[in-house]
MOPAC internal coordinates of N, CA, C and O (Angstrom, degrees):
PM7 1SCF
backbone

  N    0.0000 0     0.00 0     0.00 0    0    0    0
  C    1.4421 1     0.00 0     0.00 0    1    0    0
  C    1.5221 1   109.48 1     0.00 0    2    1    0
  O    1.2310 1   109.04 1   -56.83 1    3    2    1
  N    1.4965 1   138.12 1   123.17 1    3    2    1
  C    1.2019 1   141.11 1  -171.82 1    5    3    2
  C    1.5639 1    81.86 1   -92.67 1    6    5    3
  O    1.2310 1   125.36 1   -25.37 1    7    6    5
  N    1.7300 1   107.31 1   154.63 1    7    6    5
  C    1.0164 1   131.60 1   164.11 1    9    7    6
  C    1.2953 1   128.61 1   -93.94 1   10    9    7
  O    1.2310 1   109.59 1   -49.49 1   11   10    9
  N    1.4169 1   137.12 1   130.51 1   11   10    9
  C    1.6586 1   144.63 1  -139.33 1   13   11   10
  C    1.7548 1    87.83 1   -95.95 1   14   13   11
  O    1.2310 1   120.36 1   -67.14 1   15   14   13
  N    1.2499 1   116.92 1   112.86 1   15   14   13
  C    1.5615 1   116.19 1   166.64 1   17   15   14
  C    1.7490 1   111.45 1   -88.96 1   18   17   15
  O    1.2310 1   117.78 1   -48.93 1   19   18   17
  N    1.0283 1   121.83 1   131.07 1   19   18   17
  C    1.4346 1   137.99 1   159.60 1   21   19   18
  C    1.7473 1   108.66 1   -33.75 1   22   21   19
  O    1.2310 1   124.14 1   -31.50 1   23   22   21
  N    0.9874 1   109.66 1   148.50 1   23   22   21
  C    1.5631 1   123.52 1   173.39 1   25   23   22
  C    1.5275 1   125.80 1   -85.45 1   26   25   23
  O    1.2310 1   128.64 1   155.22 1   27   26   25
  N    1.3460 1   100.96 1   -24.78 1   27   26   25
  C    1.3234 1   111.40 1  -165.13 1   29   27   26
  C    1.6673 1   107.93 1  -162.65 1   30   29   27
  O    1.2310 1   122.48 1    -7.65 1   31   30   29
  N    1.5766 1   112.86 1   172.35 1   31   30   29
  C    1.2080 1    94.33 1  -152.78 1   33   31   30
  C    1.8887 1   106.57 1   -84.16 1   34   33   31
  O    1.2310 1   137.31 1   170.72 1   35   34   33
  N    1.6569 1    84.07 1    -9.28 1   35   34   33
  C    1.8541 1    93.80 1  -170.65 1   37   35   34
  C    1.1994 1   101.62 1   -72.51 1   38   37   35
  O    1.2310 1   127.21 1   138.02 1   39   38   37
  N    1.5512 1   103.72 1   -41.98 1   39   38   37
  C    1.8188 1    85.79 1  -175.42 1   41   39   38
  C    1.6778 1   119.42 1   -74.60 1   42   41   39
  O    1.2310 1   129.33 1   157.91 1   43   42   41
  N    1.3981 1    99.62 1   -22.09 1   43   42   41
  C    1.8094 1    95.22 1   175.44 1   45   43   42
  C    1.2499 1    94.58 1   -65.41 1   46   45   43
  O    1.2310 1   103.04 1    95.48 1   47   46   45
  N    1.4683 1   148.74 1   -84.52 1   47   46   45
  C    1.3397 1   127.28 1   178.85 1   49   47   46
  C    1.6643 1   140.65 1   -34.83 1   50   49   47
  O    1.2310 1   122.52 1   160.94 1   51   50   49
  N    1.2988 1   112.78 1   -19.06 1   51   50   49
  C    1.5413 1   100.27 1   158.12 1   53   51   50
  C    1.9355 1   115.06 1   -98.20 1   54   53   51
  O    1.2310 1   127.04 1  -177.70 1   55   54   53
  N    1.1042 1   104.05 1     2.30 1   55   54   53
  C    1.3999 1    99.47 1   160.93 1   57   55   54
  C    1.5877 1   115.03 1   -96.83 1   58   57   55
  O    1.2310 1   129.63 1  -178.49 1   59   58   57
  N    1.2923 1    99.04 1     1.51 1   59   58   57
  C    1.6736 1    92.30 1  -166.03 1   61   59   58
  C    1.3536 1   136.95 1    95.98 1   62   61   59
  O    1.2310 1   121.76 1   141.42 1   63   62   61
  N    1.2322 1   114.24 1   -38.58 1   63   62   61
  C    1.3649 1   115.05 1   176.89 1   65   63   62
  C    1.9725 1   111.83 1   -53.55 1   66   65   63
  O    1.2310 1   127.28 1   -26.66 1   67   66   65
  N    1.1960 1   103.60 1   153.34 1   67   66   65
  C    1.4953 1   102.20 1   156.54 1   69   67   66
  C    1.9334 1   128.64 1   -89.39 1   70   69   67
  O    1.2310 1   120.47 1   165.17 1   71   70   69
  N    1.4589 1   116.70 1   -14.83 1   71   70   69
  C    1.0346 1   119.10 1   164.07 1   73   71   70
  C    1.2655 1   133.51 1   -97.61 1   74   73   71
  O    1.2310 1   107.76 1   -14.47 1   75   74   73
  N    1.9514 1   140.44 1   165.53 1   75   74   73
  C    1.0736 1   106.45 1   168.73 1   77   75   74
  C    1.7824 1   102.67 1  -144.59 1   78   77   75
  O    1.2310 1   114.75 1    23.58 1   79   78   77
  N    0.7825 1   127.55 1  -156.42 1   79   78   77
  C    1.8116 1   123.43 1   179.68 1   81   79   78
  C    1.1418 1   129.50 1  -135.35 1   82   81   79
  O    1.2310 1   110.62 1   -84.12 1   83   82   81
  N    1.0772 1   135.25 1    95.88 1   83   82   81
  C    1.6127 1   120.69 1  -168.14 1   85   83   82
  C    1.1284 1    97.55 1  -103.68 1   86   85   83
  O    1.2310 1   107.50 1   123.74 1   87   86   85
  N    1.6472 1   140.91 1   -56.26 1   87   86   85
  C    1.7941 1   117.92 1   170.19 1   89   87   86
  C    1.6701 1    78.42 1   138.95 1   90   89   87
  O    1.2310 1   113.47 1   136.03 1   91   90   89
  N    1.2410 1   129.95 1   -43.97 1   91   90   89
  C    1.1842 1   150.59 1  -158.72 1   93   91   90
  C    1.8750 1   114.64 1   -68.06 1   94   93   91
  O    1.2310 1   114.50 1   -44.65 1   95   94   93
  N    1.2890 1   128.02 1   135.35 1   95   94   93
  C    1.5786 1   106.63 1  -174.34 1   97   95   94
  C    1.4993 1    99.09 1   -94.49 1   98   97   95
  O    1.2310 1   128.54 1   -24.67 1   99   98   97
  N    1.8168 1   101.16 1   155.33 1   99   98   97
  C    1.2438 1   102.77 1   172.85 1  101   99   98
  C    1.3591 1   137.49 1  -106.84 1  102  101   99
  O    1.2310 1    91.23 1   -14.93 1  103  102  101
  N    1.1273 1   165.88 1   165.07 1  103  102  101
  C    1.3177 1   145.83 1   -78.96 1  105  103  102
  C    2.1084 1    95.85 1   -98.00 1  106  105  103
  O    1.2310 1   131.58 1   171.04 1  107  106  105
  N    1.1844 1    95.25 1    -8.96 1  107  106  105
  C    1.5983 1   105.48 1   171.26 1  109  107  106
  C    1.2519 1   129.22 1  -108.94 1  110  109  107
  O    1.2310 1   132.79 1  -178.07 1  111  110  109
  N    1.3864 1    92.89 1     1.93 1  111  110  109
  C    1.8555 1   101.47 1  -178.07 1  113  111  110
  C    1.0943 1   149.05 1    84.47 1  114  113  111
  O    1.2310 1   128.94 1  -164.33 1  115  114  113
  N    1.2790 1   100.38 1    15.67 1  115  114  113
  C    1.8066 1   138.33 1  -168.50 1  117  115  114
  C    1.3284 1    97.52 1   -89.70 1  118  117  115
  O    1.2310 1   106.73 1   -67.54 1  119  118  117
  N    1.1462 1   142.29 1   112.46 1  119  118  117
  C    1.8308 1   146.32 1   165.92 1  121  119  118
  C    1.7920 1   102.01 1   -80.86 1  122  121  119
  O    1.2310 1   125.14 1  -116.97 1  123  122  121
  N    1.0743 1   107.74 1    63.03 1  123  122  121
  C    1.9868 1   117.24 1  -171.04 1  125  123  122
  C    1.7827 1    86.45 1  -112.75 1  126  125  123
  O    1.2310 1   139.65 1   -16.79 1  127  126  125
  N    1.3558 1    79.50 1   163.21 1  127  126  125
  C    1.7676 1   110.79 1   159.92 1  129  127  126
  C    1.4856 1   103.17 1   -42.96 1  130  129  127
  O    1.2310 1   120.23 1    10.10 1  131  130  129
  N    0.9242 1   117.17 1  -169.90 1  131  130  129
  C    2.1092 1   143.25 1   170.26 1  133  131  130
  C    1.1854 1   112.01 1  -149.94 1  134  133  131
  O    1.2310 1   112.95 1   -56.08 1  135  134  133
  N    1.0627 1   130.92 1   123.92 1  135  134  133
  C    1.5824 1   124.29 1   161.15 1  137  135  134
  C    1.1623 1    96.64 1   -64.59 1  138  137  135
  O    1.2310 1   130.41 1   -21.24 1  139  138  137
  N    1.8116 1    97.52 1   158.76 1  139  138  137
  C    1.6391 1   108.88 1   173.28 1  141  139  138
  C    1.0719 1   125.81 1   -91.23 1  142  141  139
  O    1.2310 1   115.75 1   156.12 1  143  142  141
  N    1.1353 1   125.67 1   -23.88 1  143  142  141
  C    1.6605 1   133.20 1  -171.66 1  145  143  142
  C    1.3740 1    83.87 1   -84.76 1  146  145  143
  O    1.2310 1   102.04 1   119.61 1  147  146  145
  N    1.4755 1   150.43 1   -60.39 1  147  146  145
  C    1.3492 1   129.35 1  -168.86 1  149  147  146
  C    1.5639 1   128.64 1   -91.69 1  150  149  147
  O    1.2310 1   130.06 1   169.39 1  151  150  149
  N    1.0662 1    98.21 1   -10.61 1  151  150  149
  C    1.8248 1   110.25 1  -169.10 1  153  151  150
  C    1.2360 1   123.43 1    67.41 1  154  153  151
  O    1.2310 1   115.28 1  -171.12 1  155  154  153
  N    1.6628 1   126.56 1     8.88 1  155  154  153
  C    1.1902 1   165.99 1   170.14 1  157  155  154
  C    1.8062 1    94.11 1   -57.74 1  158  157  155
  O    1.2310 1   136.26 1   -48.85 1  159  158  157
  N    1.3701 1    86.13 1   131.15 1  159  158  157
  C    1.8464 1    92.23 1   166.04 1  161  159  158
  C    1.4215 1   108.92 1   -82.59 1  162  161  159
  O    1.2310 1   106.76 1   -17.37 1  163  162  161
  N    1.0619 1   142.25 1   162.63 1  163  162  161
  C    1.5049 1   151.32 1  -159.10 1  165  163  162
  C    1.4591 1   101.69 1  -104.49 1  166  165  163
  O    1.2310 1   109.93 1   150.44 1  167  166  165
  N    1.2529 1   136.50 1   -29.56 1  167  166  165
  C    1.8891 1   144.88 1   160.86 1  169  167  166
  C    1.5693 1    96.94 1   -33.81 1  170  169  167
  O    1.2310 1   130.35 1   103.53 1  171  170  169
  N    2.1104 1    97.64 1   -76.47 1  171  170  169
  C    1.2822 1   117.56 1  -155.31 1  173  171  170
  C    1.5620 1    92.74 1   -59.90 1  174  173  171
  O    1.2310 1   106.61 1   117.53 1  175  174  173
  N    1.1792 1   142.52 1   -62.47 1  175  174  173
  C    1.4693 1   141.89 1  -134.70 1  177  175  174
  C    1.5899 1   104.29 1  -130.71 1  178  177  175
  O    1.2310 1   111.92 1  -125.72 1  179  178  177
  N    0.9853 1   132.84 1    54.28 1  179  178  177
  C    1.1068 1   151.09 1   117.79 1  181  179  178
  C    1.5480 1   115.23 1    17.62 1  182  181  179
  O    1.2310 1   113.85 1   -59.51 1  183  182  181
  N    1.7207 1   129.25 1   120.49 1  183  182  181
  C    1.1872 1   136.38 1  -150.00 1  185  183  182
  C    1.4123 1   107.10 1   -93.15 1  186  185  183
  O    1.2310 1   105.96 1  -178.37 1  187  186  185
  N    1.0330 1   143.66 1     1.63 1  187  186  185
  C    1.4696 1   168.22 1  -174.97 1  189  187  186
  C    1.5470 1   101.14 1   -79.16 1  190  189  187
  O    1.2310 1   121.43 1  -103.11 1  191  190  189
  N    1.3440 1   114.87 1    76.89 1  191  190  189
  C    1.8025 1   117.03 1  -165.18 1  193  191  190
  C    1.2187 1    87.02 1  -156.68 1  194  193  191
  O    1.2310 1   115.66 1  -127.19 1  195  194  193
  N    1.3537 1   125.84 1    52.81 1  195  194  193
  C    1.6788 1   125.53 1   154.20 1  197  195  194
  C    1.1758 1   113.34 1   -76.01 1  198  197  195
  O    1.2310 1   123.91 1   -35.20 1  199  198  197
  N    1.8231 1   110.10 1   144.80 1  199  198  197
  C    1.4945 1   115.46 1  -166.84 1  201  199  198
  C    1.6241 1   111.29 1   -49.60 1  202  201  199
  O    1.2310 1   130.14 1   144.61 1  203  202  201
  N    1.3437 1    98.04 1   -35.39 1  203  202  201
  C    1.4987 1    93.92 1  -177.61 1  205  203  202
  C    2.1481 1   125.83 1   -79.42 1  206  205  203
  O    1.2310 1   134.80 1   164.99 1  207  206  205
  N    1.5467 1    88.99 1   -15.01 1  207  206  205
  C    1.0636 1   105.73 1   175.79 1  209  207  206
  C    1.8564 1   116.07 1   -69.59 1  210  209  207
  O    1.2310 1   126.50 1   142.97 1  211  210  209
  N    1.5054 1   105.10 1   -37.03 1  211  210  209
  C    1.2635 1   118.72 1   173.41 1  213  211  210
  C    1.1901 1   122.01 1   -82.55 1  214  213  211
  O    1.2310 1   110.92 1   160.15 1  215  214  213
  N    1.7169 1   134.68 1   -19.85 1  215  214  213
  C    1.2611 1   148.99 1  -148.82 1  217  215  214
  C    2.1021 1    75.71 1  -102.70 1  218  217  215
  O    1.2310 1   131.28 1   140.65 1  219  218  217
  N    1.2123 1    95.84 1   -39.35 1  219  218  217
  C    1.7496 1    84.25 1  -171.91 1  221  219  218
  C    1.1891 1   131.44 1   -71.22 1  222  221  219
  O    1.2310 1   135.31 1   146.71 1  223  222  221
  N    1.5820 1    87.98 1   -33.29 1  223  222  221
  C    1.8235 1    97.82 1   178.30 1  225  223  222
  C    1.8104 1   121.09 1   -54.83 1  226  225  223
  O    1.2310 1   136.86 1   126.24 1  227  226  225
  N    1.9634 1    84.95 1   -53.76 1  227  226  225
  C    1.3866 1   101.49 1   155.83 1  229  227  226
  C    1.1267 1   126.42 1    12.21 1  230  229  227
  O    1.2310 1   128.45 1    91.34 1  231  230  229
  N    1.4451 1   101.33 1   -88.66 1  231  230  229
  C    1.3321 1   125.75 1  -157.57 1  233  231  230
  C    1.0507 1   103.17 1   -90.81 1  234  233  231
  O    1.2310 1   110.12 1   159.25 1  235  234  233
  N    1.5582 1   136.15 1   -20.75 1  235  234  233
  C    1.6148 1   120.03 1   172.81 1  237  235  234
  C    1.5237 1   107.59 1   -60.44 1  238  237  235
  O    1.2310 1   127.35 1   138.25 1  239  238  237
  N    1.3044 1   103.47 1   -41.75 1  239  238  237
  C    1.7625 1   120.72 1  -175.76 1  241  239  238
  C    1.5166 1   107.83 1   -45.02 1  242  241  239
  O    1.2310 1   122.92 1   143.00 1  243  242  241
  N    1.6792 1   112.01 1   -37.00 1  243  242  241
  C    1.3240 1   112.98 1  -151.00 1  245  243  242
  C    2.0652 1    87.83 1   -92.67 1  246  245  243
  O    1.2310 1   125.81 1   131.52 1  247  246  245
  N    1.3849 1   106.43 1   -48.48 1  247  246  245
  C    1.6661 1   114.77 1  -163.08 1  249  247  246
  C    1.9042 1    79.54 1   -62.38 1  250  249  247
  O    1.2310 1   109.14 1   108.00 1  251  250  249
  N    0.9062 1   137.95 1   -72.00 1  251  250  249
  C    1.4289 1   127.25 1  -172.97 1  253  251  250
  C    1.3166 1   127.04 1   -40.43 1  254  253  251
  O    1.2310 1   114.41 1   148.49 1  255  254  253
  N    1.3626 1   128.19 1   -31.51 1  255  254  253
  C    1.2429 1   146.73 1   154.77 1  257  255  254
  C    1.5723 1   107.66 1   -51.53 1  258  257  255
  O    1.2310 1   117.11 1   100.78 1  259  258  257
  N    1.2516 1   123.10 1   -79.22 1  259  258  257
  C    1.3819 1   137.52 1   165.28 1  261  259  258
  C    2.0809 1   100.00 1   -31.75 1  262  261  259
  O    1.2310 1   122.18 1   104.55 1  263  262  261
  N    0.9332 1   113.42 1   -75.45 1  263  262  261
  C    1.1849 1   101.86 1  -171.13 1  265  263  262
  C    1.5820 1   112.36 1   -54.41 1  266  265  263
  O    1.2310 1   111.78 1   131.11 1  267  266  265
  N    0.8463 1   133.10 1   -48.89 1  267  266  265
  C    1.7254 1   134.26 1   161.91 1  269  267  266
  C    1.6205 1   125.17 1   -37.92 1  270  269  267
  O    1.2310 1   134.57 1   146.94 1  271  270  269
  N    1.7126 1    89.42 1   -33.06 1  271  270  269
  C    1.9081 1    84.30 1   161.36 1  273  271  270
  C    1.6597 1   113.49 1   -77.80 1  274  273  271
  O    1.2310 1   130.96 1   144.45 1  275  274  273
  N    1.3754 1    96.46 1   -35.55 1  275  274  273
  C    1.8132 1   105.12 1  -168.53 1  277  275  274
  C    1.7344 1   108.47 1   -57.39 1  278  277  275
  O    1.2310 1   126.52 1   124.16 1  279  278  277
  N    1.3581 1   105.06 1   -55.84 1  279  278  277
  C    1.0888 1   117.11 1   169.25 1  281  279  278
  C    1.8621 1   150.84 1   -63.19 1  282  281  279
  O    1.2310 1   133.85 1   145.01 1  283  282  281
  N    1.2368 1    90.83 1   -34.99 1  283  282  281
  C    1.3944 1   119.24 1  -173.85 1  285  283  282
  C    1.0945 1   105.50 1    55.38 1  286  285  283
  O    1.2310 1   114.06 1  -130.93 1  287  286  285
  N    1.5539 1   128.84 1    49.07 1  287  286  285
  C    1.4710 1   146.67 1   170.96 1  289  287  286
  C    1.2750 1    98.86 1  -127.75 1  290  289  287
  O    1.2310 1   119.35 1   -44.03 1  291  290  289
  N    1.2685 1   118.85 1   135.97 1  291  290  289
  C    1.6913 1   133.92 1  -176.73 1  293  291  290
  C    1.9196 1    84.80 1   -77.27 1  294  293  291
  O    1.2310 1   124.49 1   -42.98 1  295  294  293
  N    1.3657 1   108.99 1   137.02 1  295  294  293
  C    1.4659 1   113.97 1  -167.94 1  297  295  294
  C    1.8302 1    93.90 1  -139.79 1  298  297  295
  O    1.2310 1   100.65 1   -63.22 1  299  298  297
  N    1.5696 1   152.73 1   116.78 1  299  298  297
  C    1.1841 1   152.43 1  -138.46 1  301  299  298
  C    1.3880 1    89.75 1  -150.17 1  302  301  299
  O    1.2310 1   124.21 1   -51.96 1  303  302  301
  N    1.8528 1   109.52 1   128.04 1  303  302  301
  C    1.4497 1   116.68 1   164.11 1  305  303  302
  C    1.7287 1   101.40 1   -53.91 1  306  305  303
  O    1.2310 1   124.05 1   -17.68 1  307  306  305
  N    1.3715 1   109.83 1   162.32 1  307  306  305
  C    1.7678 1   137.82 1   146.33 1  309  307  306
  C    1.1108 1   125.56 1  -135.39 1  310  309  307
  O    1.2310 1   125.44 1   -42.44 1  311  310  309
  N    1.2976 1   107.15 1   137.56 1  311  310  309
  C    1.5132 1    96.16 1   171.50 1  313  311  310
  C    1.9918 1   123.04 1  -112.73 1  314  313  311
  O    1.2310 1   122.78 1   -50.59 1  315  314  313
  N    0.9744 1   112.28 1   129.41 1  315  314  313
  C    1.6175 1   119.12 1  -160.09 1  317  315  314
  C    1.6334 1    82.33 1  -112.12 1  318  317  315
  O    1.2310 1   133.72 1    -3.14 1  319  318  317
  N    1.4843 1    91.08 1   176.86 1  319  318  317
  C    1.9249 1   100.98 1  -179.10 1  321  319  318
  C    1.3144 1    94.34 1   -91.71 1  322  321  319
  O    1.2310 1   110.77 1  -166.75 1  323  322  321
  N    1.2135 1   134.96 1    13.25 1  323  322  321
  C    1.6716 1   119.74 1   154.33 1  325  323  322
  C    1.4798 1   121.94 1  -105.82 1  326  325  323
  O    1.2310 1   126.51 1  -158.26 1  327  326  325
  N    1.7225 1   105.10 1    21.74 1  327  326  325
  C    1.5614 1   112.47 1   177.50 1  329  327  326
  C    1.5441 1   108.63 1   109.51 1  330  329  327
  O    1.2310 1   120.08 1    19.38 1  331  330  329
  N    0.9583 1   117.46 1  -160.62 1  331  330  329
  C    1.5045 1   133.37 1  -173.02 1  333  331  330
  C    1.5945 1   121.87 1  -110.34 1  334  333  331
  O    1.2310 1   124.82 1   -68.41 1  335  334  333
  N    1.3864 1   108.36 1   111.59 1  335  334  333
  C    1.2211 1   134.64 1   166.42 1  337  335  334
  C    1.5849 1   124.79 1   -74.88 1  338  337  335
  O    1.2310 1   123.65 1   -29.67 1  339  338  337
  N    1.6184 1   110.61 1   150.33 1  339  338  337
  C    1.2378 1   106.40 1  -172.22 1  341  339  338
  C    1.7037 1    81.48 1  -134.55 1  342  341  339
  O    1.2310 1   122.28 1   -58.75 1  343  342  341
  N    1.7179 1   113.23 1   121.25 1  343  342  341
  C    1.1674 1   117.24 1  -168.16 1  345  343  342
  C    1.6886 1   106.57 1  -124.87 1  346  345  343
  O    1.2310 1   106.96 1    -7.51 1  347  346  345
  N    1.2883 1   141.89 1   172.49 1  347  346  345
  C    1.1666 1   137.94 1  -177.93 1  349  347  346
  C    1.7518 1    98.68 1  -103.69 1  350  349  347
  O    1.2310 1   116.89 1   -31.94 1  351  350  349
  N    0.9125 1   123.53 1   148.06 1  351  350  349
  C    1.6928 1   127.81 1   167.85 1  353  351  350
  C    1.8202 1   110.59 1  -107.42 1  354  353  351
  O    1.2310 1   120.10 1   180.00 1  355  354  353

């Protein structure tokens, strides 16, 4: 049984769903779903936004920032499968 995607984001939200389909690519060229609450394609923005997931990024953002004043070397979080790096470019 294929599942009926919404057209738009109003109607995925008054049916409930969280996704919806327009067929159309989005500003990167991905022909994906959209979430509804953001209008976000589901490729680009990715549902993986646990508190702790965000509390981490955070702080790479912030120690990379910090190191770029210390340094006066542009310094950019990464993230590897052992967490988040703060690397120099």
């Amino acid at each position: 049984m294929t599942a009926e995607y919404a057209k738009t984001s109003t109607e995925a939200k008054a049916r409930g769903l969280s996704i919806y389909f327009t067929g159309t690519p989005c500003e990167r060229g991905h022909v994906a779903p959209r979430w509804a609450i953001s209008k976000q394609c589901t490729v680009c923005q990715p549902m993986d936004r646990s508190r702790e997931y965000v509390d981490a990024m955070r702080l790479a953002f912030e120690r990379a920032f910090m190191a770029t004043l210390k340094t006066g070397f542009l310094h950019v979080p990464h993230q590897d499968e052992d967490g988040w790096l703060v690397m120099p470019v």
